[in-house]
C-alpha positions as semicolon CSV with decimal commas, in nm:
position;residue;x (nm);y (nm);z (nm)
1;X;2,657;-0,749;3,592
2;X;2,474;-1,063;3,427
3;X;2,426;-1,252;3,782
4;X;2,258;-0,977;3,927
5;X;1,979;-0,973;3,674
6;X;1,941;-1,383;3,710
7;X;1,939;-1,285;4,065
8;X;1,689;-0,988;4,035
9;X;1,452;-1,250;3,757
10;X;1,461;-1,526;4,011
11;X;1,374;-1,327;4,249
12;X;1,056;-1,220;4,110
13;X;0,980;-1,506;3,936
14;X;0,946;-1,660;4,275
15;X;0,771;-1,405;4,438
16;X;0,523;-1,420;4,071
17;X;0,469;-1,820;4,140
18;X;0,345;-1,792;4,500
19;X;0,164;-1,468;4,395
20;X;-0,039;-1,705;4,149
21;X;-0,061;-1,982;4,368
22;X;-0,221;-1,822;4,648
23;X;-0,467;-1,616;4,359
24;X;-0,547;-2,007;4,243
25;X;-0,610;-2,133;4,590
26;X;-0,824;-1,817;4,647
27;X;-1,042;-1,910;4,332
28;X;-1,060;-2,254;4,421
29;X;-0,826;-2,407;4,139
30;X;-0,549;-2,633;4,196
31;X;-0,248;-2,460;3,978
32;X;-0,104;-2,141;3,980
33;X;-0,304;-1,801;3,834
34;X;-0,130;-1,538;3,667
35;X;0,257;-1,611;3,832
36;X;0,409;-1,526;3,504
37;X;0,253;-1,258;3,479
38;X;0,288;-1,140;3,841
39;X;0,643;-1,202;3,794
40;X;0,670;-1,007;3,472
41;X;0,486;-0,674;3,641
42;X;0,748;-0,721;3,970
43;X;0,976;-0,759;3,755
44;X;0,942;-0,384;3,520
45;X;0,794;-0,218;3,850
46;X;1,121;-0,342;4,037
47;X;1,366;-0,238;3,779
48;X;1,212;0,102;3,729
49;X;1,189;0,163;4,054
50;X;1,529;0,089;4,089
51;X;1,663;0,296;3,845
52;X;1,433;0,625;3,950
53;X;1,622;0,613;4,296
54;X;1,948;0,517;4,175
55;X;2,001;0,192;4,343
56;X;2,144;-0,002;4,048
57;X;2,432;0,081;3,858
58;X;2,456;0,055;3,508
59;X;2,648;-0,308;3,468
60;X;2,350;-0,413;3,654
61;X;2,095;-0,292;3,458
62;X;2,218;-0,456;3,144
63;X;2,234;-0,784;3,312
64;X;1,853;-0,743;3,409
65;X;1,755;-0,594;3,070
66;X;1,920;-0,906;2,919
67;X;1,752;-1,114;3,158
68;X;1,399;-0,986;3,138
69;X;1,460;-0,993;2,724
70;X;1,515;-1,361;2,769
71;X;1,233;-1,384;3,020
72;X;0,957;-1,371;2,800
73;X;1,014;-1,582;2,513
74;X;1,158;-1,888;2,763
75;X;0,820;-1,872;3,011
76;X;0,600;-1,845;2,682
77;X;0,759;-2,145;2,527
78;X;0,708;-2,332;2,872
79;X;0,361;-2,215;2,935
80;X;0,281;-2,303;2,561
81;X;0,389;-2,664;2,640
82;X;0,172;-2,675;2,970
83;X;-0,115;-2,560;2,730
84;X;-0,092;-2,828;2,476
85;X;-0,051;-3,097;2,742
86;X;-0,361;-2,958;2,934
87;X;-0,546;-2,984;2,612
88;X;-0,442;-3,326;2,502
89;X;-0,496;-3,461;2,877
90;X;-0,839;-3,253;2,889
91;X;-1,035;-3,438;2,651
92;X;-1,200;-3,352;2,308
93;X;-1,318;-3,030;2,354
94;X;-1,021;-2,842;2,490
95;X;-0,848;-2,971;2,175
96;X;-1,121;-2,918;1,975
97;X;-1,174;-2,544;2,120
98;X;-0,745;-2,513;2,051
99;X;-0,777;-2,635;1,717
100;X;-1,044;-2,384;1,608
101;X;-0,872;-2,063;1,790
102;X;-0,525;-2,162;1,574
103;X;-0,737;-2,189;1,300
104;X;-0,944;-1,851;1,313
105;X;-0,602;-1,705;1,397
106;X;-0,460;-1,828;1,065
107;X;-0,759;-1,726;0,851
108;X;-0,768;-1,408;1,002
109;X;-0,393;-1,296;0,976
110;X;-0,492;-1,194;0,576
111;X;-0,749;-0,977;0,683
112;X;-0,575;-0,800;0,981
113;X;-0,275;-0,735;0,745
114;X;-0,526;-0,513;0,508
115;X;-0,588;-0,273;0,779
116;X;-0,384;0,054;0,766
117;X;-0,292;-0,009;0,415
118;X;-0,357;0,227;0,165
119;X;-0,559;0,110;-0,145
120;X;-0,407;0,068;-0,427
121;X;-0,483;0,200;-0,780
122;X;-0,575;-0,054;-1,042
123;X;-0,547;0,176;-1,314
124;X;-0,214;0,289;-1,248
């Protein structure tokens, strides 16, 4: 069933965002550290664990796949907006230091495509 694997996500998505919280108050910062990913490792450590003592039953575990499928993307998107507002708000540099990453990632997609490719024959 669907609602158990909202149920199951918010579940660990919680338990991710005070997991990162209490890492960022730890290390001194005022934000949360890792809760996504916290979340995320809950979340395939739960399921699996789960599943290897038979706990769930099969409905369930499609709602949960479906769930954790949508997970991902959703929390990316929204941590991708937090990162662009971070770097507008932080001044020159953090926009500066964005701008050149997202531009060493674009030159660089060319070259990583290459690798693994066998070489072709001019001749032929």
């Amino acid at each position: 069933m669907t609602i158990y694997g909202v149920a199951f996500l918010a579940f660990c998505f919680l338990v991710g965002k005070i997991l990162g919280n209490l890492l960022g108050d730890v290390l001194g910062f005022n934000g949360d550290i890792g809760g996504v990913g916290f979340a995320m490792i809950i979340l395939i450590l739960g399921h699996s664990y789960l599943q290897r003592n038979d706990m769930i039953e099969a409905p369930s575990t499609k709602g949960i796949m479906f769930w954790s499928n949508m997970y991902i993307p959703v929390i990316i998107a929204m941590a991708a907006t937090q990162n662009v507002h971070a770097a507008l708000s932080g001044g020159w540099v953090a926009l500066l230091a964005g701008l050149t990453a997202t531009a060493a990632g674009f030159y660089l997609v060319p070259v990583l495509s290459k690798i693994g490719r066998a070489p072709t024959n001019p001749n032929a």
